[in-house]
Each structure stands twice: as C-alpha cells, then as structure tokens.
C-alpha positions in Angstrom: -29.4 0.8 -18.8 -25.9 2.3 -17.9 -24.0 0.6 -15.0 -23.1 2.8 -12.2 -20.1 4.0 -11.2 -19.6 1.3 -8.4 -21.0 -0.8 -10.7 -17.6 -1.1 -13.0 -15.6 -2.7 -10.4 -15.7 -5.3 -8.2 -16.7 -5.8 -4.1 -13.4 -4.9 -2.0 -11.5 -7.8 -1.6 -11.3 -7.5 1.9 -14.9 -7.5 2.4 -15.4 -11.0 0.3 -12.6 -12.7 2.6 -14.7 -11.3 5.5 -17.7 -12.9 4.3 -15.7 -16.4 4.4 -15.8 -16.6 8.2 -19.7 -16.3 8.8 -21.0 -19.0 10.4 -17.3 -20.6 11.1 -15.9 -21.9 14.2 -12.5 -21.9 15.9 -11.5 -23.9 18.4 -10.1 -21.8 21.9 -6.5 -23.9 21.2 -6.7 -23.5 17.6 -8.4 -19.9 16.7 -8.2 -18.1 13.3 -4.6 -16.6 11.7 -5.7 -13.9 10.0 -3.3 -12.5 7.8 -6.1 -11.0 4.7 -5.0 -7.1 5.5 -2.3 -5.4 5.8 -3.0 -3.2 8.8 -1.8 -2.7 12.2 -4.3 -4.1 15.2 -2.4 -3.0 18.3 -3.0 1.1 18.7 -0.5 3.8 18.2 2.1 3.9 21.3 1.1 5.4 24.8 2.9 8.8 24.7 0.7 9.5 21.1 -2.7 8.6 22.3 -1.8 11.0 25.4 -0.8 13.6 23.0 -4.4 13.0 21.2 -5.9 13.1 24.1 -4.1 16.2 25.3 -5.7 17.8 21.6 -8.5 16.9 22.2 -9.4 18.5 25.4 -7.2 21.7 25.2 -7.0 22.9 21.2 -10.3 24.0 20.3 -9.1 24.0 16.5 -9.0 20.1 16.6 -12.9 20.2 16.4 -13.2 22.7 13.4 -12.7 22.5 9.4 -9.2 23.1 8.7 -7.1 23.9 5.5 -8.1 21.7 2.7 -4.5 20.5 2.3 -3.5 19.6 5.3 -2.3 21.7 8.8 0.6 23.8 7.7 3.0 22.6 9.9 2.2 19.3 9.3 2.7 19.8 5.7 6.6 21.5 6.9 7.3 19.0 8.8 6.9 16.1 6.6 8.8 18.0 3.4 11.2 18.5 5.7 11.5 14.8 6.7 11.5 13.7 3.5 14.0 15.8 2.3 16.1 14.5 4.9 15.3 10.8 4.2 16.0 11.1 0.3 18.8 13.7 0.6 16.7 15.8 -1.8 14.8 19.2 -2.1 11.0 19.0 -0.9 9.1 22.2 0.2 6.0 22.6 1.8 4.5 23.4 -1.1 4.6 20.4 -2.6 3.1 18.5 -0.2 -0.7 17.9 0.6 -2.5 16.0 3.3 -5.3 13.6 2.3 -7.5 11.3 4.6 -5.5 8.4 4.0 -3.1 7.0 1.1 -5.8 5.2 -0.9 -7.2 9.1 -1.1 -3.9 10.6 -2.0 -3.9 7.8 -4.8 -7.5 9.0 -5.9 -6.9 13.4 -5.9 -4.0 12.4 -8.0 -5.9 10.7 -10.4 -8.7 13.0 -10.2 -6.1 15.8 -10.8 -4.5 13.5 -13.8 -6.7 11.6 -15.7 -10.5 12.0 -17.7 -12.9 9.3 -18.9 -11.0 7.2 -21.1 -7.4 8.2 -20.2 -5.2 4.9 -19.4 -3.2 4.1 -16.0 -0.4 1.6 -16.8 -0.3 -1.0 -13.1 2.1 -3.3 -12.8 0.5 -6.5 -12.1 -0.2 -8.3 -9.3 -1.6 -4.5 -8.4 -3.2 -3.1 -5.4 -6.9 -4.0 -5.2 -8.4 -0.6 -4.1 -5.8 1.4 -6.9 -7.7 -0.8 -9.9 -10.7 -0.5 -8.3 -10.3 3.4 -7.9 -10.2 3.2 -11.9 -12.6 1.8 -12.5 -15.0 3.6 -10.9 -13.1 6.5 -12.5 -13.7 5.5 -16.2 -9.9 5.4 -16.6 -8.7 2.1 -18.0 -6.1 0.1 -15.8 -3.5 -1.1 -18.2 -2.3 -4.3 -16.6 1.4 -4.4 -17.2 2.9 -8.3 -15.9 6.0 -9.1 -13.7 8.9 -11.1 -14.3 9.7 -14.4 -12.5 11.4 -11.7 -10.0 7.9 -10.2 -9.5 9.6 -6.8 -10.9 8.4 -4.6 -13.6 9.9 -3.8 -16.6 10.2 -0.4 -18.3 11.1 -1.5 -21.7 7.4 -4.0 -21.7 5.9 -0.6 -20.2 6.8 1.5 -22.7 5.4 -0.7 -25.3 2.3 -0.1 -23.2 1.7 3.7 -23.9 -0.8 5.3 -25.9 -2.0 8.4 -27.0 -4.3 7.9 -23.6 -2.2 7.2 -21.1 -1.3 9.6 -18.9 0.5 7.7 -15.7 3.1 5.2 -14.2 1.7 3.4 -10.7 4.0 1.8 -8.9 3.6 0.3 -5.1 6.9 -0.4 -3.1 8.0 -2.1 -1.0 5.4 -3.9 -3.2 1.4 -4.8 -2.5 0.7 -7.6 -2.9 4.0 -8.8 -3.6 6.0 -7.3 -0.9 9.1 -7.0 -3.5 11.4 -4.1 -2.6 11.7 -2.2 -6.6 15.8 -1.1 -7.2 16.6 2.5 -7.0 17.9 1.7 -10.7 14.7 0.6 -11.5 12.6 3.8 -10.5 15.1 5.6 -11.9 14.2 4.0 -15.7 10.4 4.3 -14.5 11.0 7.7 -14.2 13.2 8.8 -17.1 10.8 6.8 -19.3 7.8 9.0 -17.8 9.4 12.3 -18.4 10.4 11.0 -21.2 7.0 10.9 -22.4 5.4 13.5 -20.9 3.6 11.0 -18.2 3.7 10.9 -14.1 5.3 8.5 -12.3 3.2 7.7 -9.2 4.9 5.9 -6.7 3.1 5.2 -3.7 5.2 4.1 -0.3 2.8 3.7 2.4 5.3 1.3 3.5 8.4 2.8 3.0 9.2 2.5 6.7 9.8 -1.1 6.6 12.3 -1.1 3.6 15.1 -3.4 4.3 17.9 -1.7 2.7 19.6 1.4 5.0 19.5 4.7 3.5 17.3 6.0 0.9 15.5 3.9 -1.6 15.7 5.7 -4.2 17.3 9.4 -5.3 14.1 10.6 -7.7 13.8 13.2 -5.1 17.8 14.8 -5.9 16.6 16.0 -9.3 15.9 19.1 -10.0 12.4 19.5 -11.6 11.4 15.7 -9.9 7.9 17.2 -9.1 7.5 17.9 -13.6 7.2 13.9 -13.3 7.3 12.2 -10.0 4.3 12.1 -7.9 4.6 10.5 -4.3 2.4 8.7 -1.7 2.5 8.1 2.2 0.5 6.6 4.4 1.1 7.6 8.8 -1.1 4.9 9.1 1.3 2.0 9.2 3.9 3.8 10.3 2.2 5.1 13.7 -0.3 2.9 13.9 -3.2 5.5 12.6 -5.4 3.8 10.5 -8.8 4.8 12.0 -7.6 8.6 11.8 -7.2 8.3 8.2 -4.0 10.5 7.4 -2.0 10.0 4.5 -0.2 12.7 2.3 0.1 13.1 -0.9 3.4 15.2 -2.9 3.7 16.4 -6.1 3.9 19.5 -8.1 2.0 23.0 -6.1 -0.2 23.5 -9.7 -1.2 19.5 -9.4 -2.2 19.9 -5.6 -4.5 22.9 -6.7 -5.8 20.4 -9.2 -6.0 17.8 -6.3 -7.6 20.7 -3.9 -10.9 20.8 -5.6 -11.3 17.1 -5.7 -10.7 17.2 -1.7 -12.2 20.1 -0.5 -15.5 18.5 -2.3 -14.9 14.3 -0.6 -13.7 15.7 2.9 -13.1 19.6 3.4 -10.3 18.7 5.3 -7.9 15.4 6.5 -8.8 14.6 10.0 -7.5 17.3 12.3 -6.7 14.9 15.2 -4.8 12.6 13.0 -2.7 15.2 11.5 -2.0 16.2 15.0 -1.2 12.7 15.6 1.3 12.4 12.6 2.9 15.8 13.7 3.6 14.8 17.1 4.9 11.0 15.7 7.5 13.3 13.6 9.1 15.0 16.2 9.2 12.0 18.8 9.1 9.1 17.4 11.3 8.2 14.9 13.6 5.6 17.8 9.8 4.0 18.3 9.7 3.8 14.5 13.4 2.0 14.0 12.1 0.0 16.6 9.1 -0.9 14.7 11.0 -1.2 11.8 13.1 -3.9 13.2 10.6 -6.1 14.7 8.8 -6.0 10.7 12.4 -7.1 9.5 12.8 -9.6 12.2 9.3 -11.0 10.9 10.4 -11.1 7.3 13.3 -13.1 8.2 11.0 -15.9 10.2 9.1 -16.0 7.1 12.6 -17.0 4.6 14.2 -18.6 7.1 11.4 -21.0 7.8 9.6 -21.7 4.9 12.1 -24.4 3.5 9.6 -27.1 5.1 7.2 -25.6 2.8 9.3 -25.1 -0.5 9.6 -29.3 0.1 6.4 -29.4 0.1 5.9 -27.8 -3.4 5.5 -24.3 -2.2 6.9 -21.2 -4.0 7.9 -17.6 -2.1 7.3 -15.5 -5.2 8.0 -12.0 -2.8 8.9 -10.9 0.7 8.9 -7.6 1.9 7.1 -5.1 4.8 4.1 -6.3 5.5 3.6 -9.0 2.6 4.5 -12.9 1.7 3.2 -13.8 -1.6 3.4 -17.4 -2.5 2.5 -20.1 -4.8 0.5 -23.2 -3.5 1.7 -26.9 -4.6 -2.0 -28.0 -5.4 -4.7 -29.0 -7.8 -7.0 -26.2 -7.7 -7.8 -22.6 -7.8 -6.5 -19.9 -5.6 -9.8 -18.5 -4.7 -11.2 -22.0 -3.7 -8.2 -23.0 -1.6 -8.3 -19.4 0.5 -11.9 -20.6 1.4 -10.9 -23.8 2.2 -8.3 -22.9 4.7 -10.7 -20.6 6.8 -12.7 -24.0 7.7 -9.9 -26.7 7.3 -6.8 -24.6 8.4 -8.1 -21.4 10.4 -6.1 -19.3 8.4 -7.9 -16.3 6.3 -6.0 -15.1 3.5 -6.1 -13.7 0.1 -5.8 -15.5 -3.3 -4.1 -13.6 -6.1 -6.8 -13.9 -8.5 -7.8 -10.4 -6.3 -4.7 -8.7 -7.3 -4.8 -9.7 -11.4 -6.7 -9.7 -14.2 -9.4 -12.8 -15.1 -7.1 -13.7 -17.8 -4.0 -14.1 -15.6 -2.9 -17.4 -15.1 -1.0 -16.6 -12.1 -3.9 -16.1 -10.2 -4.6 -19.6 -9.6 -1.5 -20.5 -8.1 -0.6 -17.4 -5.7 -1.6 -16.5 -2.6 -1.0 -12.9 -0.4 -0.1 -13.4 3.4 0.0 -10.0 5.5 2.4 -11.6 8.5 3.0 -7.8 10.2 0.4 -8.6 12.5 2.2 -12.3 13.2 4.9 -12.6 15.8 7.8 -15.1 14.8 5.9 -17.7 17.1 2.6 -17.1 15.6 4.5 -17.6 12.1 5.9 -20.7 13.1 2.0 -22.0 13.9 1.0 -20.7 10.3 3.3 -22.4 8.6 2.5 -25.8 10.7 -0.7 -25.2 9.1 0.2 -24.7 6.2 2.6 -28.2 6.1 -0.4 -30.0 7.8 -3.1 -29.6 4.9 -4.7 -32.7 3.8 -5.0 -31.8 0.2 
C-alpha cells in the first residue's frame, strides 16, 4: 500500500518539542525559557490593531473573497518598497501575496517543480521547506555547510542533475541565523541562470539583517525575475503571524503558474492582514528600525556573553535575527539532551537533528535557540542554565 502524501515526511518539528512539556512542571521562580520557534508573542503595535479594527467595522470588502494575488495596492506598495530597499526595479506585477511565507515557498514550487524533479537545500535547512518536498514528491538535495555555516556554489553545482530545477536559500539563515554575502548570492545566482534553474531566496527576516543598506543587489539586474525568485514574510516584521500574510515575487508568467495553485489552497491571502501589512508600510517603518535594533541589541547579548559557555566546551556555530545555533560540549545526542533540558533546565529548544538529514553527523552536536522572544536579562538567565547543567 502506497504511503500518503503526509506520510513521506516527518511530524512538524515544532509540534514534537511541544509534546516534551506534557505533564512537566515549572517552578513560579524558575518557569520555562522557551526559545523552540521563531515567532513573535507580543501583538502587532497599538496604532495597527486600531487600524484593523478600524477595517473591520467600516470596509465591508475586508469580509469578502478578494484577488487571488493579493490587494492591489498592497502588491504596489510592497514592489515599491522593495525597490527602494535593493535600489532595483520591482513592479507590481511581479509581486503576489500568499497566506504566509511558508505558502509563498510552496506556489513556487508548485509553479516549479513535478514528481521527481530535485530542490538543491543547503543544510541545516528549514524544517517546513523539506517537509513541503516531501509531500510534494520532489526530492530535497541536501547540500552541507562549511565550518562557516555558509554554502558553497562550486559543491552545489556538482549537485545538479538533469532533475533539478531550483536553488533554496534562507537568510539571514534558519536554523543557523548566518547572514549569506551579497558575493555569495551573487554566485548562487549566476550559477542558476547559468543553468537554467531558479534561485529562491526566501527573507522572512530580512528586517533584522545587521549590515546597513541592502543585502544584496540581485534585484539591479535587468532580467533578475528570468532566475531570481524572492520570499517575505509581514509576520515577523509587524508582528502578524496569526493573519498569515507573506508575499511572494518572481516573474508575472510564474505567479500565473503560482495563481492556480492559490486560488485552489485559499482563494485569497487574508484580507485583514493585507490591510494590516499595507498600513505597517506607510507608518511604520521608525517602529520597525526600532524593532530592528532591539533584535541586534539581543544578538549582541548572545556573543558577548556566551564566553562562560565556549569555556565550558560550547560552540556558536551561527548568530543572526532571530537564531543562535550552537554545539553542546556533551556525551550524547542532540535530540536526547533538548528533552532533558525541558525537565532538568526549563529550557525548550530544538536539536539539529530537525534541520538535517539522518546521516548527518552534525546533528548530534547542534542545537537551534530562537532568543527574539528573550530580553538581554532573560538571556542572561538562559545562559545560567545552560553553565549550571549537571551533565
């Protein structure tokens, strides 16, 4: 009997580390850290949920089916921003809004790829990206990082195939949290034209890069959308994630491709979270730098204090937005020591043996840690933990 389509894949990472704390107790002056997902907790800022709620009650339209791609000016509005942000041409055209980032990912690959066709991922990779192939029939080709957690074109291109038919790349980098060089998506995507592939770059958290100015310059070239294919996410940057708005831009003939695949999953993206987005573009990009700050400000509590640690025998592999992805000091698996530390530590976490192959060695060393949610004090307190286990 033929597995299903779920069947390929495995249970959502998220959803296992869940499972850990059933039954478990926290003491009042010692309660969980919970730093397993990479998502905001605290709701968007006052003036947007007034603007929501302003929507709601007085635009009728926010209750009915809308355009399959996403609210016109919605789609303007972000080509224009992004042209602006990369110095490069975007139209509104090119630019379709899904119900999230994870289904931007999944209309491109619905518009890409067939049963059979190969993905190349650089490994660690995002969890729900592999999974998405799976259940696809497409095969993830696991492509490894260096010591500098960075892939490499020239082991990439001894990756293709006659199948293959896409580039993935996540940055700033999940799990890894590892900003990629502008130089480096440049040869990612000269070596995808190059072969008649798309590069998909996906940058849901883009808004927390540490470098000023753009990350990279793909968009300047004339032609990008022949090759490039990019992905946002609102939700981290305006604290959406239960509106589900993400966007998804690439070339107008691919989104037609994409437009089938969306108009059959959702009809439409949600109509009050495009709203949402569409007011956070023309009000609140000071909020954002703001935002954006605090997240670098958290990134450098994490370097700055984890020499106590790297004594200790611990490794910080990658730092970056919303992700810390080290290696543990001790005599067993990764998997085994997350669940330990949800009794013995009150910290949830996830191991890296989610993000890689079963044949990948590193994924019994390496651990993720999603600190956004952590102020610099509640840092501090993880890593006191972490110095403090027994094993």
């Amino acid at each position: 009997m033929n597995r299903s389509r779920t069947g390929n894949t495995f249970r959502s990472p998220i959803s296992q580390a869940n499972g850990w704390r059933e039954g478990a107790r926290f003491a009042p002056d010692r309660p969980l850290i919970n730093v397993s997902q990479a998502a905001p907790v605290e709701p968007p800022p006052t003036a947007l949920r007034q603007a929501i709620a302003e929507a709601i009650l007085t635009d009728d339209s926010t209750h009915l089916y809308g355009p399959v791609l996403g609210l016109p000016a919605l789609r303007t509005a972000l080509a224009g921003r992004i042209a602006r942000q990369y110095c490069g041409h975007v139209t509104a055209d090119q630019v379709a809004i899904t119900a999230g980032c994870n289904q931007a990912f999944t209309a491109a690959l619905a518009a890409l790829t067939g049963e059979g066709d190969e993905v190349i991922l650089p490994t660690p990779w995002y969890f729900n990206h592999k999974m998405w192939l799976d259940m696809s029939g497409v095969r993830a080709v696991a492509l490894p990082t260096g010591e500098d957690m960075l892939p490499d074109p020239d082991a990439a291109a001894a990756l293709i195939g006659p199948r293959t038919r896409a580039i993935a790349l996540v940055t700033p980098n999940n799990p890894a949290g590892v900003e990629y060089p502008a130089d480096l998506l440049r040869a990612f995507l000269d070596l995808a034209r190059t072969h008649g592939l798309r590069l998909l770059v996906d940058e849901t958290y883009r808004d927390f890069h540490s470098r000023p100015g753009a990350p990279h310059d793909l968009f300047t070239d004339e032609g990008w959308d022949e090759t490039l294919m990019h992905l946002y996410s609102f939700s981290k940057a305006y604290r959406l994630t239960g509106h589900r708005v993400g966007a998804l831009v690439a070339a107008p003939g691919l989104l037609g491709e994409a437009e089938k695949f969306l108009d059959t999953v959702t009809i439409c993206p949600s109509q009050i979270g495009q709203r949402a987005a569409l007011w956070g573009i023309g009000n609140l990009d000071r909020w954002l730098a703001g935002q954006r700050d605090e997240i670098l400000a958290r990134r450098a509590a994490i370097s700055g204090g984890f020499a106590p640690l790297a004594e200790r025998g611990w490794r910080l592999r990658g730092l970056g937005a919303y992700f810390a992805y080290v290696e543990h000091p001790f005599e067993m698996d990764s998997d085994t020591l997350a669940q330990r530390l949800v009794a013995e530590a009150a910290i949830l976490l996830l191991p890296a043996s989610m993000f890689v192959p079963e044949t990948d060695p590193t994924g019994r060393r390496r651990l993720r840690i999603a600190f956004a949610n952590l102020d610099r004090a509640g840092i501090a307190t993880l890593f006191q933990r972490l110095q403090g286990l027994p094993f």
